[in-house]
C-alpha positions in Angstrom: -15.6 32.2 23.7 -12.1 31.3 24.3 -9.9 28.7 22.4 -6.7 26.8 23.3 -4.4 28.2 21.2 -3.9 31.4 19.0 -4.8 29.9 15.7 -2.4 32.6 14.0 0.7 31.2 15.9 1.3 28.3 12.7 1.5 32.1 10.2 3.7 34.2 12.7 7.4 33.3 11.8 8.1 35.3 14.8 5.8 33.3 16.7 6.5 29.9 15.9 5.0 27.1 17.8 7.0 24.6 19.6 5.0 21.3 19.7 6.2 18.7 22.0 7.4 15.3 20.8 5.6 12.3 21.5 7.3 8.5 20.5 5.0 7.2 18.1 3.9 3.3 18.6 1.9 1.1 17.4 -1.9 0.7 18.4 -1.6 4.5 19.6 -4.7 6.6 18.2 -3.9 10.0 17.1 -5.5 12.4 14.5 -4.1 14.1 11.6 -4.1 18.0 11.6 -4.5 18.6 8.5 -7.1 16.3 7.6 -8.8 15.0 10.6 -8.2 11.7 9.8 -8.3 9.8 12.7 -7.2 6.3 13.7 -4.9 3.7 15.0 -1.4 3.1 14.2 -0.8 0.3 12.3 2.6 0.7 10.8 5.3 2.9 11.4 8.1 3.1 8.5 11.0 5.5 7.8 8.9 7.5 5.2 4.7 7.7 6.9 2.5 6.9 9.6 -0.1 4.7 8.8 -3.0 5.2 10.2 -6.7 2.5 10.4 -9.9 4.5 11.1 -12.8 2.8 12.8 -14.4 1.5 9.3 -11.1 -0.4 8.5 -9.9 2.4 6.2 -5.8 2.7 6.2 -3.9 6.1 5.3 -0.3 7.2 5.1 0.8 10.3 6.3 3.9 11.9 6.2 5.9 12.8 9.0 5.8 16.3 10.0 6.3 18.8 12.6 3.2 19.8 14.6 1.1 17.5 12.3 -0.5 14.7 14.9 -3.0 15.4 17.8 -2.8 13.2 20.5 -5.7 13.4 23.3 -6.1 16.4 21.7 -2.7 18.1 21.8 -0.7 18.9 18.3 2.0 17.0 18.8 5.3 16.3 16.7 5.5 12.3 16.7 9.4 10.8 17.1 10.0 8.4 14.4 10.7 4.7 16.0 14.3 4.2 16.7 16.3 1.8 13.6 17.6 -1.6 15.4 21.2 -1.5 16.1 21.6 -5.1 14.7 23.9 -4.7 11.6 22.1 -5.3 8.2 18.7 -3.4 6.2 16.9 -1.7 8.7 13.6 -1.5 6.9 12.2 -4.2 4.4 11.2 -2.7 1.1 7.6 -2.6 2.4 8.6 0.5 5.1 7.9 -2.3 8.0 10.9 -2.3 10.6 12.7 -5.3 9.8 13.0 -8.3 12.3 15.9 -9.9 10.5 15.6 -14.0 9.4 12.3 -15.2 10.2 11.3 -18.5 11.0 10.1 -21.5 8.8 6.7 -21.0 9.3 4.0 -23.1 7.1 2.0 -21.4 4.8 -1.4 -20.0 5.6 -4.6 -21.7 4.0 -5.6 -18.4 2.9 -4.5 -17.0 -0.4 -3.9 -13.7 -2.2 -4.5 -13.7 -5.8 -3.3 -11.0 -8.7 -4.0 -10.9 -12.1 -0.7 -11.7 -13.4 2.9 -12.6 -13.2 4.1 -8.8 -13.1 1.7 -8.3 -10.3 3.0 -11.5 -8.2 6.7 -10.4 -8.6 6.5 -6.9 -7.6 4.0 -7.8 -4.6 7.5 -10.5 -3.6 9.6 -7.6 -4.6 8.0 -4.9 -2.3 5.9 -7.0 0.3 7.8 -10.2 0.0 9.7 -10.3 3.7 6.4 -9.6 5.0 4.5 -11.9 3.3 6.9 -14.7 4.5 6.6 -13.5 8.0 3.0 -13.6 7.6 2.9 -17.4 5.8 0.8 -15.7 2.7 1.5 -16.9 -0.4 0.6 -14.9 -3.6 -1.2 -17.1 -6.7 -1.3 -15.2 -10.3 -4.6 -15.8 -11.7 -3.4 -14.6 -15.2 -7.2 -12.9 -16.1 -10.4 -12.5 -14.1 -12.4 -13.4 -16.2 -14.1 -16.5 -14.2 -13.4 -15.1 -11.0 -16.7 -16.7 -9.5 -15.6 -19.8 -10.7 -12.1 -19.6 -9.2 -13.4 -18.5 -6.3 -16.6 -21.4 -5.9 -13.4 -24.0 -6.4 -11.5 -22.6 -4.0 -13.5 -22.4 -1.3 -13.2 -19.5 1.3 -14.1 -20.3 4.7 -13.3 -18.4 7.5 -10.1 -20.1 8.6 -9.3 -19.6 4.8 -10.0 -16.4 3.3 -8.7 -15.0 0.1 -8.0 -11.7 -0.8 -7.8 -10.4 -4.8 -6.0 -7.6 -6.4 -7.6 -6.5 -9.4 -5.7 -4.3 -12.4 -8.2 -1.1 -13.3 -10.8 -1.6 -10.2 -12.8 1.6 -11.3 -16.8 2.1 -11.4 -18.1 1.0 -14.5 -15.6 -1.6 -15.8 -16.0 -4.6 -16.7 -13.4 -5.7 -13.7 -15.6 -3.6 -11.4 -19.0 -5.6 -12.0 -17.0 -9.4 -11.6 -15.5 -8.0 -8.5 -19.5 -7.0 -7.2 -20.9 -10.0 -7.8 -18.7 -11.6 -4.7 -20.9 -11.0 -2.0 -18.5 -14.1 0.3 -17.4 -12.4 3.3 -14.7 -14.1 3.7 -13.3 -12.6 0.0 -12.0 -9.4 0.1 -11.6 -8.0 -4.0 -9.4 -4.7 -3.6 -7.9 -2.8 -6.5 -6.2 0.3 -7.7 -7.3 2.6 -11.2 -4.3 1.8 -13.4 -5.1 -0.5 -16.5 -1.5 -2.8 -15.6 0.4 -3.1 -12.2 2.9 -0.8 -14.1 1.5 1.8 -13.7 1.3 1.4 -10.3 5.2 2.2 -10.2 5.4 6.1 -10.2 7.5 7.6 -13.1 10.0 9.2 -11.5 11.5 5.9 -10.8 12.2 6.2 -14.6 13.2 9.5 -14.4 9.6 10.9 -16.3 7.8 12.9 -15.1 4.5 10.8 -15.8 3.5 7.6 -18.0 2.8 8.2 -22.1 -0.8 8.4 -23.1 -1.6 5.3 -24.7 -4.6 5.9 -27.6 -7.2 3.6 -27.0 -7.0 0.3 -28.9 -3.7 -0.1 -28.6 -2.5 -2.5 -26.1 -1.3 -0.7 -23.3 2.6 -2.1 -22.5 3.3 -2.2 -26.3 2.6 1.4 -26.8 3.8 2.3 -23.5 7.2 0.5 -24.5 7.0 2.1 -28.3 6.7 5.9 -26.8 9.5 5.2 -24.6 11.6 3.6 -27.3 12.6 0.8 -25.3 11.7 -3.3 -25.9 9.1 -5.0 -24.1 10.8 -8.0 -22.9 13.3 -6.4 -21.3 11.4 -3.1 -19.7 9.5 -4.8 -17.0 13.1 -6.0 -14.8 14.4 -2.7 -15.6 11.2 -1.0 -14.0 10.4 -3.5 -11.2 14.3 -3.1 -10.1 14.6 0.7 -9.8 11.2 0.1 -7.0 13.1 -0.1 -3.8 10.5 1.4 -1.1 6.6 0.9 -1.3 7.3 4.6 -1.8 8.3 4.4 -5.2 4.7 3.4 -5.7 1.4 4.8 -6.2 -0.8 5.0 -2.8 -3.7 3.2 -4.3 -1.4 0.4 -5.2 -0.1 0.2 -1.8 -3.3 0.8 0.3 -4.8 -2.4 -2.0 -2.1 -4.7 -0.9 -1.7 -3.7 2.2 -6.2 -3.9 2.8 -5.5 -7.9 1.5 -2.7 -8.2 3.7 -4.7 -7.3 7.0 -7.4 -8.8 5.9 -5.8 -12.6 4.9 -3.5 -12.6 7.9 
């Protein structure tokens, strides 16, 4: 049987392969090596590749030598070249930045978050986007009567609405509201953490991971007590050190991003 390459050339230091670049660009369809992930581009940022399989499914991978096929071919992909306009090159959200959009009216469809926290770092991160986009981001403040919300609002086609629920994981209580919205034209997305918070990785703080909070307590007071800090003041501290989507965790930013696509 022969093969296309000597699978023992990537271990050889004395053999190491030379892949040939390829510019990377949207809509292109490549493959991850290492995981066989395959897909479309769909955003190219200074930091990953993002890449939509056939079912809708987005994933970020890193750039790396050697790393993409491309009609079959390992490949090294070229990151995009920055704009040479002067200013940020890249909004916080990794998308290439296009520089002052615009007025453009807002979108009938809505993105809703559980709370204030979760509005302000979606602005914080996402907010140049979002503004391109005309999507504007409601806090529901609890989910409690989701259904409710959701019958008043009205989702249509030409107005869809997209929810980011806090602590999305089998078995909860936020998991069975979120089931019981069979609308197509609602999308309910989440990520595991019990607040938005958490959704900020630690190092940002300079820990190495979150306190473990017993249960019972509520979860930002004792996360704010272990760290010996107040809890009015830690959220503008933590939410200000987030300058990149990649100071955040990737199930935060694959649910936001999911709503995004899916409201715009």
């Amino acid at each position: 049987m022969a093969y296309e390459r000597d699978i023992l050339q990537d271990f050889d230091p004395r053999r190491k392969p030379v892949f040939p670049a390829v510019q990377a660009d949207l809509g292109m369809v490549v493959e991850d090596r290492s995981s066989g992930f395959c897909g479309d581009i769909v955003k190219l940022t200074t930091e990953a590749v993002t890449l939509r399989a056939r079912d809708g499914q987005h994933r970020h991978f890193r750039w790396k030598e050697g790393g993409f096929l491309v009609e079959g071919r390992p490949v090294t992909l070229a990151r995009p070249a920055p704009p040479k306009a002067t200013g940020p090159k890249f909004t916080a959200s990794g998308s290439i930045a296009v520089g002052a959009p615009a007025a453009r009216t807002a979108r009938a469809s809505r993105i809703w978050v559980e709370g204030r926290h979760d509005a302000e770092l979606l602005e914080h991160v996402w907010g140049d986007d979002l503004r391109d986009l005309g999507i504007v981001v409601e806090p529901l403040h609890g989910i409690d009567d989701l259904a409710g919300a959701v019958s008043d609002f009205g989702p249509t086609a030409d107005r869809r609405l997209g929810v980011l629920v806090d602590h999305l994981v089998p078995g909860s209580k936020e998991s069975r509201i979120a089931a019981a919205l069979t609308d197509p034209n609602v999308l309910v997305t989440g990520h595991p953490f019990v607040d938005v918070w958490a959704g900020v990785r630690p190092k940002t703080m300079g820990l190495d991971a979150w306190p473990e909070i017993p249960p019972g307590v509520p979860w930002k007071e004792g996360m704010c007590r272990a760290l010996g800090t107040d809890l009015a003041g830690f959220w503008p501290r933590l939410r200000n050190r987030v300058t990149t989507y990649a100071d955040l965790r990737p199930e935060l930013v694959g649910a936001v991003e999911r709503l995004i696509d899916f409201v715009s």
